[in-house]
C-alpha positions in Angstrom: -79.6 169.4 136.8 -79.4 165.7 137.5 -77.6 163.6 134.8 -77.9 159.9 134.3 -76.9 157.7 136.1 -74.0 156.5 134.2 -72.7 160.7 134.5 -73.7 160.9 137.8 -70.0 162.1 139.1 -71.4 165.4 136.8 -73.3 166.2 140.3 -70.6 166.1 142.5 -68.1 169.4 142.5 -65.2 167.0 144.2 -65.6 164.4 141.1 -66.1 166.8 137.8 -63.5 169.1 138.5 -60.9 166.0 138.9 -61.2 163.7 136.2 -57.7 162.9 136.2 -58.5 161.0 139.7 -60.6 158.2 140.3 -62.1 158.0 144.3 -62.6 154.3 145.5 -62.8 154.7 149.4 -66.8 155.3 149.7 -67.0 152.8 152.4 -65.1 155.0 154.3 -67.1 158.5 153.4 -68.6 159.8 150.0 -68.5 162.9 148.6 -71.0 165.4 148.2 -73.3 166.6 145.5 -74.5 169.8 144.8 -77.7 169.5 146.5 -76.6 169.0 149.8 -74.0 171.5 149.7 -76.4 174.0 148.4 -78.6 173.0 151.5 -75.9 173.4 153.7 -75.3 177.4 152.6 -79.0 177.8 152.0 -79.9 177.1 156.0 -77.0 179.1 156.8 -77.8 181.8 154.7 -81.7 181.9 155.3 -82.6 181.0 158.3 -79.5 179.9 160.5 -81.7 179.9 164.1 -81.7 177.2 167.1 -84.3 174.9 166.7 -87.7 174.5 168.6 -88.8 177.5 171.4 -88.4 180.1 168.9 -91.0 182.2 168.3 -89.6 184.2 165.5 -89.5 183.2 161.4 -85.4 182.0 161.5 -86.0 179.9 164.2 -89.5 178.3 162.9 -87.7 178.1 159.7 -85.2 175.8 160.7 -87.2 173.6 163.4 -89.3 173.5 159.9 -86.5 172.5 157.6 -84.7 170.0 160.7 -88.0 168.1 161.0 -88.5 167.4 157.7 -85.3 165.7 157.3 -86.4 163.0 159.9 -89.5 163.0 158.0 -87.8 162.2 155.2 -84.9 160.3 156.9 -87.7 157.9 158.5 -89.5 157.2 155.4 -86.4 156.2 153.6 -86.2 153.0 156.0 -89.5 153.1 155.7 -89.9 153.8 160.1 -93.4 153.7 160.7 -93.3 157.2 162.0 -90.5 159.9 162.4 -90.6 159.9 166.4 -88.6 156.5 165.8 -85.6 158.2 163.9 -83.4 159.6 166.9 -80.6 162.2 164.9 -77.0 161.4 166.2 -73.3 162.0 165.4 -73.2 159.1 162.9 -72.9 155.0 163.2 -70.3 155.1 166.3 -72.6 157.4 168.5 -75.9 155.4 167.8 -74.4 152.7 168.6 -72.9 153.9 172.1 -76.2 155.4 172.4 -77.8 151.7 171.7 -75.2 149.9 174.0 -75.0 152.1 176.8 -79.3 152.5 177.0 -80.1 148.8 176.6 -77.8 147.6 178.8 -79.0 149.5 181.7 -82.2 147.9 180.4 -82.3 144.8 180.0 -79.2 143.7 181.3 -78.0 141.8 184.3 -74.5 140.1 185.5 -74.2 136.8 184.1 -76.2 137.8 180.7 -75.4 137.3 177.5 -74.4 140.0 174.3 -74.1 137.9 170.9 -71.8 140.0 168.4 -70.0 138.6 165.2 -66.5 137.8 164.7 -66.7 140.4 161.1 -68.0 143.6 163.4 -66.5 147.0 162.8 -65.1 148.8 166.3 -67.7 150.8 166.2 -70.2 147.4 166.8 -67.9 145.9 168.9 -65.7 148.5 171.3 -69.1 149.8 173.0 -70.5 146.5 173.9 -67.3 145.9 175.4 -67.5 149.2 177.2 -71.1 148.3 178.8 -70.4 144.5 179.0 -67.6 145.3 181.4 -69.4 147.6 183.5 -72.7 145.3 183.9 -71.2 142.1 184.0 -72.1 141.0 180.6 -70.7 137.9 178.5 -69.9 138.5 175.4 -70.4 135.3 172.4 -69.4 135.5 169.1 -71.0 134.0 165.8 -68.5 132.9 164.2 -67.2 133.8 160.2 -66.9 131.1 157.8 -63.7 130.6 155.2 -66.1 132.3 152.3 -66.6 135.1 154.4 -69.8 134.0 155.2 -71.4 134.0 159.0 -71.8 130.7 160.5 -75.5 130.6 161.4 -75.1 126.6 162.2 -72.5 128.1 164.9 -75.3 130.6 166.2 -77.5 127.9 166.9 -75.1 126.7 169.6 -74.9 130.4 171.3 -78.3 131.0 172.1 -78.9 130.2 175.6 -81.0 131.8 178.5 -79.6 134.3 179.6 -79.0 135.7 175.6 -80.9 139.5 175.9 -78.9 141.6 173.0 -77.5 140.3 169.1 -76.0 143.0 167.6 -74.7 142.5 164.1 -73.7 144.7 160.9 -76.3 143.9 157.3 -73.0 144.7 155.3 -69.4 144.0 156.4 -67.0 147.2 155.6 -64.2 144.3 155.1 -65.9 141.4 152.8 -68.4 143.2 151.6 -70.8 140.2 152.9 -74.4 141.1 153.1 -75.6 138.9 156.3 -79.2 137.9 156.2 -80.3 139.9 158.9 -83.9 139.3 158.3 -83.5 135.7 159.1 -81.3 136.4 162.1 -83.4 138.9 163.8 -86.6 136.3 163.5 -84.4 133.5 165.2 -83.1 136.2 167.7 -86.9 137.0 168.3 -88.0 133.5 168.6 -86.2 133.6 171.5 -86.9 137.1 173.1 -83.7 138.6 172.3 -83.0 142.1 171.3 -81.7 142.8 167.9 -79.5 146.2 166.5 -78.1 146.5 163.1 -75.1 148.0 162.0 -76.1 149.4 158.4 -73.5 152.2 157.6 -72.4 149.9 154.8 -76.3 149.2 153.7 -78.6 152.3 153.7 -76.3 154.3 150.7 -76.6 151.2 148.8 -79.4 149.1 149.0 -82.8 149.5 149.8 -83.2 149.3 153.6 -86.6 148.3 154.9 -86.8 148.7 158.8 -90.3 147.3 158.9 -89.2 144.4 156.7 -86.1 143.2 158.0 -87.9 143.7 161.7 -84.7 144.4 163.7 -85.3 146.5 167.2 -82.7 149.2 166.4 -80.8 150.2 163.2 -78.1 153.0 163.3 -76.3 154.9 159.9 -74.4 157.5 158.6 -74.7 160.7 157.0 -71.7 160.6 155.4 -71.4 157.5 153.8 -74.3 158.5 152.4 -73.8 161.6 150.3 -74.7 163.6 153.2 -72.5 166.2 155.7 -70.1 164.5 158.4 -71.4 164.7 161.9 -74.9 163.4 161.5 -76.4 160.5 160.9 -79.6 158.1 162.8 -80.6 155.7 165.1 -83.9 153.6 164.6 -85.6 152.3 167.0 -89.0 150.6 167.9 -91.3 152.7 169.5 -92.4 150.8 172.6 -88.7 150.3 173.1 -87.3 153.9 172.5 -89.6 155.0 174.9 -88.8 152.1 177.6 -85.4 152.8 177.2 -83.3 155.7 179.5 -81.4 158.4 178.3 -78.6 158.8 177.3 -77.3 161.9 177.7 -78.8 164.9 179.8 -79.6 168.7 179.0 -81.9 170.6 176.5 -84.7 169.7 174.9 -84.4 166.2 175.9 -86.6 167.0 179.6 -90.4 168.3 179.9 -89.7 169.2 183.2 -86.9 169.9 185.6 -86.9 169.9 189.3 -83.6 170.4 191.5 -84.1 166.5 192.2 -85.3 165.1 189.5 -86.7 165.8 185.8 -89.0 164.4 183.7 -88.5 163.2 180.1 -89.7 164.7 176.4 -91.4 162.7 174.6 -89.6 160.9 171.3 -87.4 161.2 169.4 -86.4 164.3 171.7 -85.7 162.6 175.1 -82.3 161.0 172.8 -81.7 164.8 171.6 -80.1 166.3 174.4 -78.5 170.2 173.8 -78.5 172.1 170.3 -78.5 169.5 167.8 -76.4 169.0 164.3 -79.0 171.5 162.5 -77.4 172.1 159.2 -76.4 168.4 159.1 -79.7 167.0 159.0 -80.9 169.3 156.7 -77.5 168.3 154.2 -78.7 164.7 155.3 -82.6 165.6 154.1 -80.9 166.5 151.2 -79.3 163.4 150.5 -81.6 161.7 150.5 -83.3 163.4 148.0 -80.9 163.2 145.9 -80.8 159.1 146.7 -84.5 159.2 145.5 -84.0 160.7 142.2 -81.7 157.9 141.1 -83.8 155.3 143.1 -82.2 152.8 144.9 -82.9 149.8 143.0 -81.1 151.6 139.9 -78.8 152.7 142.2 -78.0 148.6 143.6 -78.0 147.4 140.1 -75.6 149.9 139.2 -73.0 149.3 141.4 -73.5 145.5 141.2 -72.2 145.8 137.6 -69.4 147.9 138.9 -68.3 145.2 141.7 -68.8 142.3 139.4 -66.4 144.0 137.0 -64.0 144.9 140.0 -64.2 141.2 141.4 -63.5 139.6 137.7 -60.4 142.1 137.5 -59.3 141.1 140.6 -59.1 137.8 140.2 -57.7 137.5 136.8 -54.5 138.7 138.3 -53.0 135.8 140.1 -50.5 137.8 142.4 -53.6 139.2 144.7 -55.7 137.7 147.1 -59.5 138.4 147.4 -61.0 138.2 151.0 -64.6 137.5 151.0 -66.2 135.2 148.7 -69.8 135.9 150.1 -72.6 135.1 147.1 -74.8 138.5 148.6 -72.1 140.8 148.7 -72.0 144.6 148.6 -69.3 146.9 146.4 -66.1 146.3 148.7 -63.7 144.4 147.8 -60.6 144.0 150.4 -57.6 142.2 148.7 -53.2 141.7 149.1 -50.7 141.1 146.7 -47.9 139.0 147.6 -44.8 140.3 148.7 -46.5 143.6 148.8 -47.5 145.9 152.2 -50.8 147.0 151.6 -49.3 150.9 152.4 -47.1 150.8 150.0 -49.1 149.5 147.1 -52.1 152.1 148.2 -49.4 154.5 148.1 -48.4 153.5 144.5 -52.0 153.6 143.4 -52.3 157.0 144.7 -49.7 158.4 142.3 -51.3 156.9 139.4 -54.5 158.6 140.0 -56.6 155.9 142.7 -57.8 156.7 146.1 -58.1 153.1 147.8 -58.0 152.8 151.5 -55.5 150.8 153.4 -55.2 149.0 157.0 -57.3 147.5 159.3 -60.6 149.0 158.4 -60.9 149.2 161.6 -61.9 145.5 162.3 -58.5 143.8 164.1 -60.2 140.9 165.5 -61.2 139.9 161.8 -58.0 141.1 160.2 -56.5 138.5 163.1 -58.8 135.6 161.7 -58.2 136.3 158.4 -54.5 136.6 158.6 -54.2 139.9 156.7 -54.2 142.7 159.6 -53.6 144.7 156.6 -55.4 145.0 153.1 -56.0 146.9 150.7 -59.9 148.2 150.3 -61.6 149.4 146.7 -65.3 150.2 147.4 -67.5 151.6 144.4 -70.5 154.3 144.1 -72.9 154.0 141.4 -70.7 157.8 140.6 -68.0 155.6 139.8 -67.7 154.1 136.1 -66.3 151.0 134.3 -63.5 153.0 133.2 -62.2 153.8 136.4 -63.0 149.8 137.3 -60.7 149.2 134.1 -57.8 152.2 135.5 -57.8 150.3 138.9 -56.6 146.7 137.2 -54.2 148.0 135.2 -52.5 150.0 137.7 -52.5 146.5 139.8 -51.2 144.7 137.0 -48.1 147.1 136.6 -47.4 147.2 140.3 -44.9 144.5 140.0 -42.6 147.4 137.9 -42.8 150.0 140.9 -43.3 148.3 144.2 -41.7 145.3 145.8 
């Protein structure tokens, strides 16, 4: 039974059965509801088969249940068809997918990749990877005081030989929401390829692929409400199909021949050997469960959640704040003086708070922002004001505890 909104940690197994302890780390995973674990057992319970080629009711079952999560996968960001949603291992492996595939594309030695100076590793290591082994250059736009992109700076970037931008809608770190609907027309005015990083975006906001206009768009099951190990890539259709593979093996070929093979057709030429079956259907489920909320009650309830966090925050004078972004998303990464973020994470730990500590994976922004290490509170419309009001208090007695 769902409850509303305010209750909805009652759905969640991990959340009801702890009171006592209050989880703020959903940018790095969230936890699970009973609807997707019930998924998960009920596919392997029912109907645990290998999907496609099986011509028996276990195996039609679960090429049944595994294709109508894309289905409903695609139509939650609102892809015009559910060829475009390729099924991956999560952010980090679209991504490599997207780098390694468009590179071999489109690019040539001496071109140019523009990333941002705010990317997570996983938006930044890969192009690395492929800009090495093509010959790329890599430019990067640069990230204001106020956490903000510089899109003046990107203006000065663009030049001929520009083929790939790849930026994230919502930094893991400031919590900035970039305008990516603006920056992918400017990148398109220009005949450059766009990708979005929006592991931070899809469990929070209303995504619209078509709308936004981007090329690619990758995200994760798990930050979601959804099973680790799966999660999506997006693509455009005339480009998915332009585009090589990326790995090799089952499914993924119509044909094979001991010199060559020839391709499936979408999304199963990206889908190479047995797939993550279970996890798309936990993923299906999810989002399900997103739509029952709704996603604009969903963004309106964690924006009064972060605007309380933010207001707490800064009415304590010993912490810092980084990211003062106007669009911003439920993250809030922030340092008390004379503090190391470990041990104050630690100390919030014992009274009860999961926060995460570190670089968030993001050093090259940690380096710009002096503060290689923070510490990170991130909300889910599960989490409540109280829990907002636990989290301040426990930062305003830190001084008692902690150095």
């Amino acid at each position: 039974m769902k409850h509303p909104i305010e209750q909805s940690y009652m759905d969640f197994p991990i959340l009801r059965d702890n009171r006592d302890y209050t989880y703020l780390d959903n940018a790095a995973t969230t936890q699970k509801p009973d609807v997707v674990l019930k998924a998960l057992q009920d596919y392997y319970t029912q109907c645990n088969a290998n999907v496609y080629r099986a011509i028996y009711r276990w195996g039609e079952e679960s090429t049944r249940r595994y294709e109508a999560a894309r289905e409903k996968t695609a139509a939650f960001i609102n892809a015009e068809s559910p060829d475009q949603l390729i099924f991956t291992s999560g952010t980090t492996d679209s991504i490599n997918l997207a780098a390694a595939t468009l590179c071999r594309h489109l690019i040539k030695e001496g071109d140019e990749i523009i990333l941002t100076e705010m990317e997570h590793h996983s938006n930044l290591v890969p192009w690395q990877i492929q800009a090495e082994y093509a010959g790329a250059v890599l430019k990067f736009i640069p990230v204001s005081e106020s956490g903000e992109l510089d899109l003046a700076a990107l203006e000065g970037l663009w030049s001929p030989r520009t083929r790939i931008l790849a930026l994230t809608h919502m930094s893991n770190v400031l919590g900035t929401i970039n305008p990516v609907k603006e920056i992918t027309a400017r990148a398109h005015s220009r005949g450059v390829t766009v990708l979005v990083d929006a592991a931070q975006s899809v469990p929070h906001m209303k995504v619209d692929v078509q709308d936004l206009g981007c090329d690619l768009l990758a995200f994760s099951g798990h930050k979601m409400y959804g099973p680790t190990g799966i999660g999506a890539l997006y693509g455009k259709k005339e480009l998915l199909e332009a585009l090589p593979p990326f790995r090799g093996g089952g499914e993924m070929i119509r044909t094979v021949y001991l010199d060559h093979s020839e391709w499936n057709t979408l999304p199963h030429k990206f889908e190479a050997g047995t797939p993550n079956i279970a996890g798309a259907i936990g993923l299906g489920a999810a989002v399900d469960y997103l739509n029952s909320y709704g996603m604009k009650a969903i963004e309106q309830r964690e924006a009064r959640l972060t605007e309380k966090l933010i207001a707490g925050l800064d009415s304590l004078p010993e912490y810092k704040l980084f990211g003062r972004a106007e669009n911003r998303g439920g993250i809030a990464a922030f340092s008390r003086e004379g503090s190391h973020s470990h041990d104050l994470t630690e100390y919030l730990d014992g009274r009860g708070l999961a926060l995460r500590a570190g670089h968030h994976c993001a050093h090259p922004l940690g380096r710009k922002l002096n503060a290689l290490s923070t510490c990170r509170a991130s909300v889910s419309f599960y989490n409540t004001e109280e829990e907002i009001e636990k989290l301040i208090t426990a930062l305003l007695q830190a001084g008692e505890h902690i150095l």
